[in-house]
Backbone as JSON, one array per atom type, in Angstrom:
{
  "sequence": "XXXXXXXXXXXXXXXXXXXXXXXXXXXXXXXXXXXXXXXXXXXXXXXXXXXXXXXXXXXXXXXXXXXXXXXXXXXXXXXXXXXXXXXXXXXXXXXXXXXXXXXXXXXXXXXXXXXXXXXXXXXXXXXXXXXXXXXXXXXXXXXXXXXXXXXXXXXXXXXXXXXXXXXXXXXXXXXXXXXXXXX",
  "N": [[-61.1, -4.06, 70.87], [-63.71, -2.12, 68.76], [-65.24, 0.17, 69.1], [-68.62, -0.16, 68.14], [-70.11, 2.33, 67.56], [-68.34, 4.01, 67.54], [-66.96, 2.95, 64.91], [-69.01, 3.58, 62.96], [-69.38, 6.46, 62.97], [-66.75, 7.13, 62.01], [-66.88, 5.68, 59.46], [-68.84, 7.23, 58.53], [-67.58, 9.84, 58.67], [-65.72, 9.19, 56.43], [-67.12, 9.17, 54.64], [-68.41, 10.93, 54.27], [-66.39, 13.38, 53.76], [-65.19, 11.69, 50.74], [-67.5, 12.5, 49.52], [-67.21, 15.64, 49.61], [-64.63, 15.72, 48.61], [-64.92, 15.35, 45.92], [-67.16, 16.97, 44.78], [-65.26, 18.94, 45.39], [-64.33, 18.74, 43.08], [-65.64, 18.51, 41.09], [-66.25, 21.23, 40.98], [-63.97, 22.7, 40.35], [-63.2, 21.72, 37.79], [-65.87, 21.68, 35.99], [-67.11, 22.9, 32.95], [-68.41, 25.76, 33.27], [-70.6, 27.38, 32.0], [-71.87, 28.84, 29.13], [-71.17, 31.33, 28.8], [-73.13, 33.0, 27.98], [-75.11, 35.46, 28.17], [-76.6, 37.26, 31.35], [-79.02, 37.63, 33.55], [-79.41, 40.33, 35.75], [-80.29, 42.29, 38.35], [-77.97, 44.58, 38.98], [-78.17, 45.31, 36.18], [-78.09, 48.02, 34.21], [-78.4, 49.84, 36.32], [-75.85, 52.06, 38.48], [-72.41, 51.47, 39.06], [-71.26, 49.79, 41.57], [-69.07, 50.51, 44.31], [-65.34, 49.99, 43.66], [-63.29, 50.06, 44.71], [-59.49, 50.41, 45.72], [-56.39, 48.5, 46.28], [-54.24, 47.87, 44.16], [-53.04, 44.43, 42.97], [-50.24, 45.33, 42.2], [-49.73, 47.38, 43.78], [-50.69, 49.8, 43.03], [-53.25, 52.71, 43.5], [-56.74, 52.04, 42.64], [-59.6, 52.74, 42.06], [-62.88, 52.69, 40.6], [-64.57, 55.13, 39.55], [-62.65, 56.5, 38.68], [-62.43, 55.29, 36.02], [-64.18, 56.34, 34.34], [-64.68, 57.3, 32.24], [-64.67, 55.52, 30.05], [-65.39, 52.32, 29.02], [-65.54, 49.38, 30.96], [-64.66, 46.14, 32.3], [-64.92, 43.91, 34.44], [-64.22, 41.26, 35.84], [-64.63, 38.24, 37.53], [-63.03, 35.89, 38.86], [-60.75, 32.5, 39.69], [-58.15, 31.27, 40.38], [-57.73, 28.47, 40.78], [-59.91, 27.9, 39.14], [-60.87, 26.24, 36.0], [-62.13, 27.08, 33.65], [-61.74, 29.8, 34.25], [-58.92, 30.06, 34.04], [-58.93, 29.62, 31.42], [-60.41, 31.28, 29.88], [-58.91, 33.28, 30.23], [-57.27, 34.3, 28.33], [-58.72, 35.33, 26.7], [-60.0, 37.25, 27.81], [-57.29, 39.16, 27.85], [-57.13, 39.06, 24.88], [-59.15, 41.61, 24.86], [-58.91, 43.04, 26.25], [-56.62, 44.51, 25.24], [-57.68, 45.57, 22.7], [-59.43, 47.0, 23.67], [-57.37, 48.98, 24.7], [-57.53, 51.92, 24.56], [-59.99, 52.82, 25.15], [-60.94, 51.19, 27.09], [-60.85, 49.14, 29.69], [-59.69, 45.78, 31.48], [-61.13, 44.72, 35.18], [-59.93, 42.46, 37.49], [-61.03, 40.36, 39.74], [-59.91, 38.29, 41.99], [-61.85, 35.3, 43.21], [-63.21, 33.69, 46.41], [-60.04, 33.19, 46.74], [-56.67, 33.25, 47.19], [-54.56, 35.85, 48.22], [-51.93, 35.39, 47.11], [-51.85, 33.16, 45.52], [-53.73, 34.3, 43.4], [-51.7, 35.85, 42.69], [-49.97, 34.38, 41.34], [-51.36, 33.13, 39.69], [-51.4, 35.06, 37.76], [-49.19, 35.63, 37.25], [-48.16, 33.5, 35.69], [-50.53, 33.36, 33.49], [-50.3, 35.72, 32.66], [-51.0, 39.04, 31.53], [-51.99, 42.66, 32.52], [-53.66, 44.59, 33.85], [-55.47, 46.31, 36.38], [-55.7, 44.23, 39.54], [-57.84, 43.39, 41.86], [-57.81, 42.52, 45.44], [-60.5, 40.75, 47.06], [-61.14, 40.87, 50.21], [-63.06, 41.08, 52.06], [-64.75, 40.04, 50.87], [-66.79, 42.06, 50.16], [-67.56, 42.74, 47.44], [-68.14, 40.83, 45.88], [-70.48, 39.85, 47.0], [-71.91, 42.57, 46.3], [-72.14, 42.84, 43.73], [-73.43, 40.53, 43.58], [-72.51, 37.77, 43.02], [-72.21, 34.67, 42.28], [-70.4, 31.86, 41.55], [-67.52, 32.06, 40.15], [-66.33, 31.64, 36.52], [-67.29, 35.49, 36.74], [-68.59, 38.16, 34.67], [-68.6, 41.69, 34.14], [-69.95, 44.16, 32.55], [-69.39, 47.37, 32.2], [-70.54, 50.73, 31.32], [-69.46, 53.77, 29.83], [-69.65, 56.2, 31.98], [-70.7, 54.78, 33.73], [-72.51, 52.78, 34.26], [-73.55, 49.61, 34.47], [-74.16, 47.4, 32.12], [-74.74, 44.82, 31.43], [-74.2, 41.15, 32.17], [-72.59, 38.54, 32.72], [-72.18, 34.63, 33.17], [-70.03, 32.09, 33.44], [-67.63, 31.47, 31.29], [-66.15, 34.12, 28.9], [-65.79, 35.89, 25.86], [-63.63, 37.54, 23.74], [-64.98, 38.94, 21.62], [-67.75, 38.26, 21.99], [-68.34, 40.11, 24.25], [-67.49, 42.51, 22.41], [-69.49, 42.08, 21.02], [-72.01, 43.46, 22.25], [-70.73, 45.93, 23.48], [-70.29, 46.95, 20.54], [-73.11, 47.18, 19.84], [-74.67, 48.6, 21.83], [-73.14, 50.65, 21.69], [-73.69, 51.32, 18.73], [-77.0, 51.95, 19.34], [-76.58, 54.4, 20.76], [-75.51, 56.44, 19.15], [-77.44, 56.17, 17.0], [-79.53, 57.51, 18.3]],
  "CA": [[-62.31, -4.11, 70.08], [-63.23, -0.97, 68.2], [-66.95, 0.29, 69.85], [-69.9, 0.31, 66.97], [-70.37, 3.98, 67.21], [-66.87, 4.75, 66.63], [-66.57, 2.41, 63.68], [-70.29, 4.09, 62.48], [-68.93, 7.52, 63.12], [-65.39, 6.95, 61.33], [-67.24, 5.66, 58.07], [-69.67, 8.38, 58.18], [-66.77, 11.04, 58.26], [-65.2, 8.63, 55.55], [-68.26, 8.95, 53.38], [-68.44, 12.82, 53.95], [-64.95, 13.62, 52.92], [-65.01, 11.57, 49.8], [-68.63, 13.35, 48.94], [-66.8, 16.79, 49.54], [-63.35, 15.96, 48.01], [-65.9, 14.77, 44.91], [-67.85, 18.41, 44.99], [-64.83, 20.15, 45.34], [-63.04, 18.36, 41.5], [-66.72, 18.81, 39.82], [-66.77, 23.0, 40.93], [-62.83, 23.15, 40.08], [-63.26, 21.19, 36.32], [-66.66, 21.98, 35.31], [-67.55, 24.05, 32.17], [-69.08, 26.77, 34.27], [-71.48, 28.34, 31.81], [-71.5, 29.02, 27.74], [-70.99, 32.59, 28.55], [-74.25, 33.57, 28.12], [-75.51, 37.14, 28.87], [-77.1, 36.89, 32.38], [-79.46, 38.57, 34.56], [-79.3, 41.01, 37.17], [-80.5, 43.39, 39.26], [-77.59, 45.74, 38.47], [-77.83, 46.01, 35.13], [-79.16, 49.31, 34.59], [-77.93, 50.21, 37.46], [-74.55, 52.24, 38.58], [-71.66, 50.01, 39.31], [-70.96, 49.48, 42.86], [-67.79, 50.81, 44.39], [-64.45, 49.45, 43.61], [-61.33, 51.17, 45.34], [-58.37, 50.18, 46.35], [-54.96, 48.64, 46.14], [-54.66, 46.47, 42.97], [-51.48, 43.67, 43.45], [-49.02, 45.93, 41.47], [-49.52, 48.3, 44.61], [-51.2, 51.05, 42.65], [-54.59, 52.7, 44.12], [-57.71, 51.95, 41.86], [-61.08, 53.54, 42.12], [-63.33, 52.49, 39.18], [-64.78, 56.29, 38.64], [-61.34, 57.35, 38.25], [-62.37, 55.3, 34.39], [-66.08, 56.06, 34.55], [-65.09, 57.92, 30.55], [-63.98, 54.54, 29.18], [-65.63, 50.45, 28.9], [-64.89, 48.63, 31.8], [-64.85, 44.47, 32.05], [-65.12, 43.38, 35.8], [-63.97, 40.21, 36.14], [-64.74, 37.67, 39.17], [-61.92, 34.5, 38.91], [-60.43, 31.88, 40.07], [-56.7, 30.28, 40.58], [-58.27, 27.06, 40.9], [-61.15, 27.82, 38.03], [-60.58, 25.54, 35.01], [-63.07, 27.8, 32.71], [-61.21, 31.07, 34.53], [-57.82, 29.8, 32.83], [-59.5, 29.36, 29.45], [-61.24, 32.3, 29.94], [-58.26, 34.41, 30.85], [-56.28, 34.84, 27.06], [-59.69, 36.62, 25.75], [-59.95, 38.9, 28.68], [-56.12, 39.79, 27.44], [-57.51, 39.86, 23.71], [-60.27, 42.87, 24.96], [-57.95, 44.62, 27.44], [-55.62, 45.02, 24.06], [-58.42, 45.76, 21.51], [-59.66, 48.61, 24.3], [-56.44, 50.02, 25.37], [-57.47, 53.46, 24.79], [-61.29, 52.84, 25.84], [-61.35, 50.04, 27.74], [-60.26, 48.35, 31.49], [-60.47, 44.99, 32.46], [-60.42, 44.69, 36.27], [-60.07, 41.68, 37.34], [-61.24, 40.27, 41.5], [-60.21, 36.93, 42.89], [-62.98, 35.24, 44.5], [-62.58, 32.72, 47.1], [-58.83, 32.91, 45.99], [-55.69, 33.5, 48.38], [-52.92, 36.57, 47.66], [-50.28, 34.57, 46.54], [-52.94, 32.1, 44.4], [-54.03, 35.29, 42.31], [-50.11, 36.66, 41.92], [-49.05, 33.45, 40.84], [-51.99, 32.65, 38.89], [-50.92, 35.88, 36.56], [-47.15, 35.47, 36.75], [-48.15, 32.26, 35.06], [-50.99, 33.83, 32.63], [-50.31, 37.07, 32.13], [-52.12, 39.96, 31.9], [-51.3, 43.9, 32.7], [-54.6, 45.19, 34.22], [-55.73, 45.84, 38.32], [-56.04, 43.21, 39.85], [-58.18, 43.92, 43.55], [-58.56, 41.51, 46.51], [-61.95, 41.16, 47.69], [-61.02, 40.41, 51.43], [-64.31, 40.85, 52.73], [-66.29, 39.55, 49.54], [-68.08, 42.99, 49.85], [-67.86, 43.44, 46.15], [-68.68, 39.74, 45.67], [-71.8, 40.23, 47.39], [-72.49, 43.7, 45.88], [-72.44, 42.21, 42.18], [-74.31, 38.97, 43.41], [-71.89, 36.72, 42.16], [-72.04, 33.22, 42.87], [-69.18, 31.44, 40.93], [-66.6, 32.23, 39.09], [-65.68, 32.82, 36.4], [-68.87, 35.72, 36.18], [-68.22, 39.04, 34.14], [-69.75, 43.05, 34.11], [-69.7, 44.96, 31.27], [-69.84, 48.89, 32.53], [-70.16, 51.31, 30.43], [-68.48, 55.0, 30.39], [-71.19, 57.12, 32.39], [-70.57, 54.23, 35.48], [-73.82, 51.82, 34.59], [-73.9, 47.92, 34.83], [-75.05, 47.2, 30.91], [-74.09, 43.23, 30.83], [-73.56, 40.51, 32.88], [-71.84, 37.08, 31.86], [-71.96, 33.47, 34.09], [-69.1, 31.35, 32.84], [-66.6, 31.52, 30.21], [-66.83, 34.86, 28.12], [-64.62, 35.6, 24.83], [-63.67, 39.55, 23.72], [-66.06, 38.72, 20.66], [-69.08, 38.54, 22.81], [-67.95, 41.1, 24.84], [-67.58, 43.55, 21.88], [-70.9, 42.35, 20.31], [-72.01, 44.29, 23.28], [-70.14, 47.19, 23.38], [-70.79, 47.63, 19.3], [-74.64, 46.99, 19.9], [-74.44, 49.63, 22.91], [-72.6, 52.08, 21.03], [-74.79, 51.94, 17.9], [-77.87, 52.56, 19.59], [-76.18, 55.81, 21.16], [-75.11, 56.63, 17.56], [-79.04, 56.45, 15.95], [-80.1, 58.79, 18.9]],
  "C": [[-62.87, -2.7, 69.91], [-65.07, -0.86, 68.67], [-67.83, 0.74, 68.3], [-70.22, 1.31, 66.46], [-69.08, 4.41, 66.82], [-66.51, 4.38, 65.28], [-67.84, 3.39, 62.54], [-69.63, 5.77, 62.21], [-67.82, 7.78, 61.71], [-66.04, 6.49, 59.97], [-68.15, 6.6, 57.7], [-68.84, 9.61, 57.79], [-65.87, 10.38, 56.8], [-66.04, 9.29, 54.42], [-68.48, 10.62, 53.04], [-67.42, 13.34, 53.15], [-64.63, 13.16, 51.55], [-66.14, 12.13, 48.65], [-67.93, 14.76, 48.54], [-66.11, 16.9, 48.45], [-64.15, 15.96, 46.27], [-66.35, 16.04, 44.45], [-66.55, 19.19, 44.31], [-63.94, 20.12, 43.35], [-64.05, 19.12, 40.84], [-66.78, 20.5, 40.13], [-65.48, 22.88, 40.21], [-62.57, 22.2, 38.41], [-64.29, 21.1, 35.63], [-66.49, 22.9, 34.34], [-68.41, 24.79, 33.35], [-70.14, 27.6, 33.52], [-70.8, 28.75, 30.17], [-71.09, 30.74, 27.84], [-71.94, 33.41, 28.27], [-74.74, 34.96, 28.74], [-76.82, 36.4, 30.35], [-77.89, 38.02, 32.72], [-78.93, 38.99, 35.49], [-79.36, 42.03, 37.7], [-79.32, 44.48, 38.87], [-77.39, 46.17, 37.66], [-78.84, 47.44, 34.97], [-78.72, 50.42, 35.43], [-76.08, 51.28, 37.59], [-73.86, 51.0, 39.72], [-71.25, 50.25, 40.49], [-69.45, 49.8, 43.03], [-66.78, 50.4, 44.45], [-63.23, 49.71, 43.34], [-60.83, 49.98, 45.97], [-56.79, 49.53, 45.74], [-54.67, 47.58, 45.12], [-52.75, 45.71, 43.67], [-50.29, 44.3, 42.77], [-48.88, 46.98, 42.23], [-50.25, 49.63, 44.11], [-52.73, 51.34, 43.38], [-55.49, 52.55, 42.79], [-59.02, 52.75, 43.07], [-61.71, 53.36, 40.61], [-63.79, 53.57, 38.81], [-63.71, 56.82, 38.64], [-61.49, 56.95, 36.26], [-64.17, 55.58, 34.17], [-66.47, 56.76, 32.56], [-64.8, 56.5, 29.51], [-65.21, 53.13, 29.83], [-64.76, 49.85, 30.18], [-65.45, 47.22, 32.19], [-64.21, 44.31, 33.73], [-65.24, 41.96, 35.9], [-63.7, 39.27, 37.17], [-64.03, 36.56, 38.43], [-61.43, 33.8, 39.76], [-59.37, 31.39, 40.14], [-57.08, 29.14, 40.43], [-59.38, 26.2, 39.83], [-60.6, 27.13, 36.95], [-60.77, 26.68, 33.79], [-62.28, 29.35, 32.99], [-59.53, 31.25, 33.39], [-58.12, 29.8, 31.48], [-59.82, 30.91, 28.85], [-60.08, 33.64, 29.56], [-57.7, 35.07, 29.6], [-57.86, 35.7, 26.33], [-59.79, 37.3, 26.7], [-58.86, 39.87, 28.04], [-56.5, 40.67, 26.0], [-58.02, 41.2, 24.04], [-59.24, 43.9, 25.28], [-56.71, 45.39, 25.84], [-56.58, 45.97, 22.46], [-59.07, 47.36, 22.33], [-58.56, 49.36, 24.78], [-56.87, 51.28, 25.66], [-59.2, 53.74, 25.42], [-61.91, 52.28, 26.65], [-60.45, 49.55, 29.11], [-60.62, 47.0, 31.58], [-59.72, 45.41, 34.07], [-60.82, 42.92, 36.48], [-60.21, 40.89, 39.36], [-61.27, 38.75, 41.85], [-61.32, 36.45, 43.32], [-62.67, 33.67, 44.9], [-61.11, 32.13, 46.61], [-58.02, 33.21, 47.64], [-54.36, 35.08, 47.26], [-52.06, 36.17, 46.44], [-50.77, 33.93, 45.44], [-53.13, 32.81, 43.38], [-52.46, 35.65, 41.6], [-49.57, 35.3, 41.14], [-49.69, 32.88, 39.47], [-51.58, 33.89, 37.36], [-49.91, 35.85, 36.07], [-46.97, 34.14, 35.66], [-48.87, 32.48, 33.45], [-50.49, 35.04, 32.03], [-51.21, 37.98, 32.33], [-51.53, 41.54, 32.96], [-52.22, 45.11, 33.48], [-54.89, 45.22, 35.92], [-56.42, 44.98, 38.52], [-56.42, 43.35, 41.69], [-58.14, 42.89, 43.9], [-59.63, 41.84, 47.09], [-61.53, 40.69, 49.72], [-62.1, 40.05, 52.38], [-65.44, 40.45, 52.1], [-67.45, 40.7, 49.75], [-68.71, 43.43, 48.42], [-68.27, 42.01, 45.35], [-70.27, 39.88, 46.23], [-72.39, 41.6, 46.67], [-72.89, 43.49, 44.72], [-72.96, 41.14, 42.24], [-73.61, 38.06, 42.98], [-71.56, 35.58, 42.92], [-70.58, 31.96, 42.67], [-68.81, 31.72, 40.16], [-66.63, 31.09, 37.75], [-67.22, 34.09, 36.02], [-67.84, 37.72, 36.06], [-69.43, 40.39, 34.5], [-69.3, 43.47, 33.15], [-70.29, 46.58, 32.03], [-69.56, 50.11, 31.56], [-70.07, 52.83, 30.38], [-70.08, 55.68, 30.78], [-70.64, 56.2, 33.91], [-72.04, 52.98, 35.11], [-73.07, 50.93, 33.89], [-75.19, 47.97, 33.38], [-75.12, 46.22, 30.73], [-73.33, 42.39, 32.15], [-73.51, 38.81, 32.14], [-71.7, 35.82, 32.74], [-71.12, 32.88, 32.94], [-68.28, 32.11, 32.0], [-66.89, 32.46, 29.13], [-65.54, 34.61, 26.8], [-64.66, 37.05, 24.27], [-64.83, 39.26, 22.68], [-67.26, 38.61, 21.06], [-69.47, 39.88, 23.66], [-68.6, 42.24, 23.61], [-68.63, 43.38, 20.92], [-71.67, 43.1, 21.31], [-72.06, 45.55, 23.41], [-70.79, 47.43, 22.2], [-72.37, 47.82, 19.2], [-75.57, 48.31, 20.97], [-74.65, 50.75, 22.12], [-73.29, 52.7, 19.72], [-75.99, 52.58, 18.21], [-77.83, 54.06, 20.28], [-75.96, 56.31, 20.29], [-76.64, 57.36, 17.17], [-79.87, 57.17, 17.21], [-80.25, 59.84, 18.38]]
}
């Protein structure tokens, strides 16, 4: 005979687990956000430091492009909206070749999850691991997929929650760049 509290117990962890497993479909198949220009504290701001070893083994340092547009991209392996997301990052990174970077930073991802997730998409740009989510925390970013727009000088001009598209992006940039123009 199975004791009251254990049966109480055992449907309570029942009831948790199918709450979670529940949580975890609606973060990993939600729309995440029209793409919308966002707030935040670092716009304005210079862009927080982001060295090191992208997955193609090369070293990065983002003021190594501090003369060029750079698209800072927080993603997901698992993101629905990050996959959707990912063929207009490609569009930009191709439309800026000569002025433009995306980078692009796992978050809550694994190694292997990110390499596989590109070998699958594509895409030709550094790709960092955040290991210690210091650069997740430094840009505030809560969920993926969430974008920066930096612009040559090193400042945080644009930030993006959800799903962006290069066409938003480079209303942006062109809106930027004119008002430096009529100076």
């Amino acid at each position: 005979m199975i004791d009251l509290n254990v049966w109480a117990v055992r449907l309570l962890s029942a009831t948790v687990g199918v709450v979670l497993l529940a949580f975890i479909v609606v973060l990993a198949t939600r729309e995440s956000g029209d793409g919308a220009a966002s707030r935040s504290p670092l716009i304005g701001e210079l862009v927080p430091a982001v060295t090191g070893e992208s997955l193609n083994g090369t070293n990065f340092d983002i003021d190594e492009f501090s003369n060029r547009w750079a698209l800072i991209n927080f993603f997901a392996s698992w993101c629905v909206p990050c996959e959707r997301e990912h063929p207009q990052l490609a569009e930009w990174q191709d439309r800026h070749s000569g002025n433009g970077i995306v980078i692009s930073i796992p978050f809550g991802d694994t190694e292997e999850d990110a390499r596989n997730f590109f070998e699958k998409h594509g895409g030709d740009w550094p790709v960092l691991m955040d290991r210690d989510a210091a650069w997740a925390v430094a840009f505030g970013v809560m969920r993926p997929p969430e974008s920066f727009l930096v612009s040559p000088g090193g400042i945080v001009v644009a930030k993006w929650q959800g799903q962006i598209t290069a066409d938003e992006v480079d209303r942006v940039v062109n809106d930027l760049e004119r008002k430096v123009a009529d100076r």
